[in-house]
N, C-alpha and C positions, 0 to 999 in steps of 0.2 A: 504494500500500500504506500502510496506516494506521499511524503510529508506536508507535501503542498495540495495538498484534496481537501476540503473543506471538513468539520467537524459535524456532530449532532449532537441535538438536545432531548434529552430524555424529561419526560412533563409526567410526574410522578414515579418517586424514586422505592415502592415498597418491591416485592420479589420479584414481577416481572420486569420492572424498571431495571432494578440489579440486573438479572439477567442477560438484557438488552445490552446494558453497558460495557460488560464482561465481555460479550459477542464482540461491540466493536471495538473496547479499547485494546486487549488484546491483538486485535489488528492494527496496532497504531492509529487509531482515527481519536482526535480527541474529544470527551466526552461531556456536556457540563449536564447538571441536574437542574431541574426546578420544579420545585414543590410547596406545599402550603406550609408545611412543617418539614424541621428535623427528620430526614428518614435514612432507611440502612446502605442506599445507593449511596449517599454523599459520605459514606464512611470506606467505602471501595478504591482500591488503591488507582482505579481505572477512572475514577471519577475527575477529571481535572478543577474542575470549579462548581461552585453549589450556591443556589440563589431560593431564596423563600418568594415566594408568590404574593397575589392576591386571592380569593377564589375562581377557581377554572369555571366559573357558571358567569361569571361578570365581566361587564366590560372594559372594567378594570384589569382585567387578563389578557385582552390582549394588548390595552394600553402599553402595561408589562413587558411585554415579549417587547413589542415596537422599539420600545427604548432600550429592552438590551440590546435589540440588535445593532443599535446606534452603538452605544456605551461600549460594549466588547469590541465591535466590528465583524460581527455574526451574519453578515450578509450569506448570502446561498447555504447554512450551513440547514440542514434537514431537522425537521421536526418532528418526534416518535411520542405518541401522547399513549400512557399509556391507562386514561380512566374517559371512560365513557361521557361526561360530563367535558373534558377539553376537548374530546373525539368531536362531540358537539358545536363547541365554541369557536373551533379554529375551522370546520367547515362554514357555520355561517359567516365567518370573514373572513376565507379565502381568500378571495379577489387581492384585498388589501394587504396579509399577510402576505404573499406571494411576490410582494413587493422586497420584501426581505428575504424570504425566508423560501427552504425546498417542500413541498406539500407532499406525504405520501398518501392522505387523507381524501376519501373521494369525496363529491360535490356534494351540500347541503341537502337537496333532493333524492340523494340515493339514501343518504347517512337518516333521511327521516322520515326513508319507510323501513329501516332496520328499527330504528331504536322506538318508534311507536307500535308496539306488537301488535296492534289490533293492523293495521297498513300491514307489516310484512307477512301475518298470516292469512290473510288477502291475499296477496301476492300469489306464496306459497299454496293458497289452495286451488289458484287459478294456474299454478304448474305443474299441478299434479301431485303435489307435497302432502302425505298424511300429515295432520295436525291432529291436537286432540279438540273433543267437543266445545265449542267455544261462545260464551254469552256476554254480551255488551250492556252494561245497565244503565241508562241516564237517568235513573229514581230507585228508589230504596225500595216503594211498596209495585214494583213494574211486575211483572206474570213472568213466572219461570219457566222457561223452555223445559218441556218434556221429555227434549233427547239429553239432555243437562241431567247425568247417575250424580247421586253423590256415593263417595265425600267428591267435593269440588275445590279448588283453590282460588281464590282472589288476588292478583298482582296487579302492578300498576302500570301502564300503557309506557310510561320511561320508567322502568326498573330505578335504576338508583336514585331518583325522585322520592318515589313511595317509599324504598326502604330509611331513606333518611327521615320523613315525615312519620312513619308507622314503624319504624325501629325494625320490621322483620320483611325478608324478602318474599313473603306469602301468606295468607292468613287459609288456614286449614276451615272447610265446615263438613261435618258430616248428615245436616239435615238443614231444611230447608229454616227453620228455625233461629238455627245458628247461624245461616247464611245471611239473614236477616238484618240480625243481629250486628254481625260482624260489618255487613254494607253501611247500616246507621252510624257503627264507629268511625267507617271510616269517612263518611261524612261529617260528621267531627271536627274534624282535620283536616283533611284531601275534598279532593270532591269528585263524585264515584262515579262521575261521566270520564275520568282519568285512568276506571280500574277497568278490568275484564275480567272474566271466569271461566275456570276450565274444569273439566273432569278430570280428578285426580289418577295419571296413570299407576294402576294396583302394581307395588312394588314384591315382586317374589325373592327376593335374597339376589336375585342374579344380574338383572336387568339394571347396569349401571349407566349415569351418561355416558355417551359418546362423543367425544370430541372430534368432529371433521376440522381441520384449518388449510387452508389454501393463500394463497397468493394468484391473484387476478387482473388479468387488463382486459376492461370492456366486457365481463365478465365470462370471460374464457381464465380456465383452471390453465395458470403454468404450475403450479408443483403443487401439493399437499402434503398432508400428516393426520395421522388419526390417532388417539389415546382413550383411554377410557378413567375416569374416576375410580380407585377401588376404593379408595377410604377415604371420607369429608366429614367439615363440622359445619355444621348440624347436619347430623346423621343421612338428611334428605334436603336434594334441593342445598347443598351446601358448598362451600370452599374445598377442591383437593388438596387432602395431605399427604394421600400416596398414589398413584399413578402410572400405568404403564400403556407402552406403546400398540397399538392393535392396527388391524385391517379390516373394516365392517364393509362388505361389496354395497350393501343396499343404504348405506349411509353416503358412500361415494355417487351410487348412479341418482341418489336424489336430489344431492346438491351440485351437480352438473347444469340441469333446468331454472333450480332456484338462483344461482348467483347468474347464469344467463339472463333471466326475468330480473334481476335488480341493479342487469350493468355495472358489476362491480369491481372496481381496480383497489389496489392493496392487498394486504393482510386481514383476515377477518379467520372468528369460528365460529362452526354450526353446532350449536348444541342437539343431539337426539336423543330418547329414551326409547327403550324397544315397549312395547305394550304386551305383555305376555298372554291376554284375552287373543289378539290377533298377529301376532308375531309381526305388524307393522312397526318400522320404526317412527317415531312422529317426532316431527319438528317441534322444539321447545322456544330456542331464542338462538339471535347472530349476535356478536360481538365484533364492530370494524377495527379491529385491534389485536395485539396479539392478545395472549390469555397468559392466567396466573402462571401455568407449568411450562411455559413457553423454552424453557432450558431442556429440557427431555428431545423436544424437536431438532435441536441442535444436534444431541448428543446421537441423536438418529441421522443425520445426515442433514437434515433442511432446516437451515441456518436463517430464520427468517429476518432477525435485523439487520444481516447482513445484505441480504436480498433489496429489502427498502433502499438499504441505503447505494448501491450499487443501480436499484430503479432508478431515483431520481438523481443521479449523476452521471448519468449516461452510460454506465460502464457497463460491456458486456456482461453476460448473465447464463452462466449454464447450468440450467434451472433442472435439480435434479428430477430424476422419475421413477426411483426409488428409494426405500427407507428402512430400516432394520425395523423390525417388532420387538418384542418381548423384552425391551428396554423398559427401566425404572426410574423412577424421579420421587424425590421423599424433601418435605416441608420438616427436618428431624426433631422440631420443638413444638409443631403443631398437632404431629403425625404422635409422637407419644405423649403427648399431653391430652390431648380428643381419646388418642385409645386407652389408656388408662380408665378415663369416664366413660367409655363404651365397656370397658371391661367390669366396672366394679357396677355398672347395670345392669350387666347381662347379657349386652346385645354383640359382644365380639368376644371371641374365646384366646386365650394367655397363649395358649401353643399356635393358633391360627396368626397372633400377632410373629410372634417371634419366627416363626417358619417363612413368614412374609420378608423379614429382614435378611433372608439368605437365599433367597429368588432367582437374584441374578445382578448383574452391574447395577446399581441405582448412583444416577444423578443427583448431587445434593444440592437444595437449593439455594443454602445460606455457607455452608462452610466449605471452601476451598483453599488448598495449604497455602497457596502466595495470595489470597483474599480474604482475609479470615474474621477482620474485624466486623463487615456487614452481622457477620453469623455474630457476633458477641453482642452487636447494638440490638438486633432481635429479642435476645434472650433478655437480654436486660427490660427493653421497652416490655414485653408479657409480663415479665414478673413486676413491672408496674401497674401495669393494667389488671394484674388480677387483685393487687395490694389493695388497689381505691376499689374495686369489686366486694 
């Protein structure tokens, strides 16, 4: 890598931001962070410079960026967001970022029929995409659709919106009662022309997410990677702590049509869950970004910060089209700390943990011998967080 090739910025620095950084700095490209707080990227040996934010939902954000790119002299250098909310902020003002700065982020109109679920399962169901059964409420006391089983879930039309307003990424009901119930709270708060409802698919022990991710121009697939969740906190519906690499055919031939139908350039993941009533897999949610485990892909061959940043700087790109499987990736402070509480409730067994940890190569997320510090600022931030808990 050339010393004279422009650098990037990584826009939230917690594990896949690390991640990301490690990818390029490692290559000599230099790396700076910016985030709203203190995070474990700016503590990486790879990290050259570390700037605190405003919030990435204001427009005070990109005021931000504007003026580092003045201040530093960051002109052409790429920009890598890695939370859904900057993914957001920096497409609606492209045009003018762009002025400064490399975009790998596609146009506002693609990015907001992703992150409005009720729009991209529209999409999706116009491409032939199983979803699951899905009901739009703009009233609390509105008539329940009949093909709507319970239990059903409520989430909000922009996911990290809701969860920040209703603290949890989904409100469970098992009857129409509680459904009720739970729509009036969250009018409350929210307001429930912003939420959707789904039929909760029945979880049998096996049926974990699937992670399809690709890299896209004009929505033709150049390369992918597929993982699956084994172990999250919250048990369902939660963050990976352990993780390995798969190949699901019917998660591949579905998101061929669906990112076709949403013209999509960059990095993004499809989340799936298999429906065991129909051995359909159904589309859950995309993410135009990489994703938390985003170092497992690496460690499989496809390099995806790499990739962006070699997109938008012209540089050739021999975009692989294969990837090893049965590779591992472990969060090792979230991964035994969740399973410990899955253990002492019953719901994961002491030998099934420990048997897991001798699987095969697993990537780690946080500690690496010449990066270690990230991993130490982690452990420390948790045991903060559980202290004021």
């Amino acid at each position: 890598m050339k010393n004279n090739l422009p650098g990037a910025i990584v826009i939230e620095g917690h594990v896949q931001g690390l991640s990301n950084t490690r990818s390029l700095g490692c290559l000599g490209i230099p790396v700076y962070i910016i985030d709203v707080r203190k995070c474990i990227a700016s503590s990486s040996n790879y990290c050259k410079k570390f700037f605190i934010c405003p919030d990435f939902q204001t427009e005070e954000f990109i005021e931000f960026l504007i003026d580092l790119a003045k201040r530093e002299n960051l002109y052409g250098w790429v920009l890598i967001p890695s939370n859904d909310h900057a993914v957001y902020v920096i497409a609606k003002n492209k045009f003018l970022l762009e002025t400064f700065y490399k975009i790998p982020t596609s146009d506002l109109s693609i990015i907001d029929n992703i992150y409005d679920k009720t729009k991209l399962l529209k999409i999706a169901e116009n491409a032939g995409i199983h979803i699951p059964v899905t009901q739009c409420f703009s009233k609390v006391d509105e008539l329940i659709n009949p093909g709507l089983k319970f239990p059903v879930l409520t989430k909000g039309k922009n996911g990290l919106s809701f969860y920040k307003t209703i603290g949890k990424k989904a409100l469970i009901a098992n009857n129409e009662s509680e459904l009720k119930e739970q729509l009036s709270y969250i009018e409350s708060k929210y307001n429930v022309d912003r939420t959707f409802t789904q039929e909760l698919i029945p979880f049998d022990g096996t049926n974990k997410t699937i992670s399809f991710t690709a890299f896209c121009i004009g929505g033709v697939i150049k390369t992918y990677w597929m993982g699956v969740k084994l172990r999250e906190h919250p048990l369902q519906f939660g963050t990976a702590t352990f993780a390995k690499s798969v190949y699901v055919k019917e998660c591949y031939e579905q998101s061929i049509p669906l990112l076709m139908s949403l013209n999509y350039t960059g990095v993004c993941e499809v989340e799936y869950l298999k429906d065991p009533r129909s051995g359909e897999y159904k589309l859950i949610e995309i993410n135009a970004r990489t994703w938390l485990w985003v170092g497992l892909a690496k460690t499989c061959g496809v390099d995806y910060a790499k990739i962006i940043y070699d997109f938008v700087n012209n540089i050739p790109i021999d975009y692989p089209s294969t990837y090893e499987t049965n590779k591992y990736w472990i969060n090792p402070v979230t991964d035994l700390t969740y399973s410990f509480i899955a253990i002492i409730k019953k719901k994961q067994g002491i030998i099934e943990y420990f048997r897991s940890l001798r699987a095969g190569k697993i990537t780690n997320a946080l500690f690496l011998k010449n990066d270690i510090k990230p991993g130490i600022r982690y452990l420390i931030d948790l045991i903060s967080i559980f202290r004021k808990r």
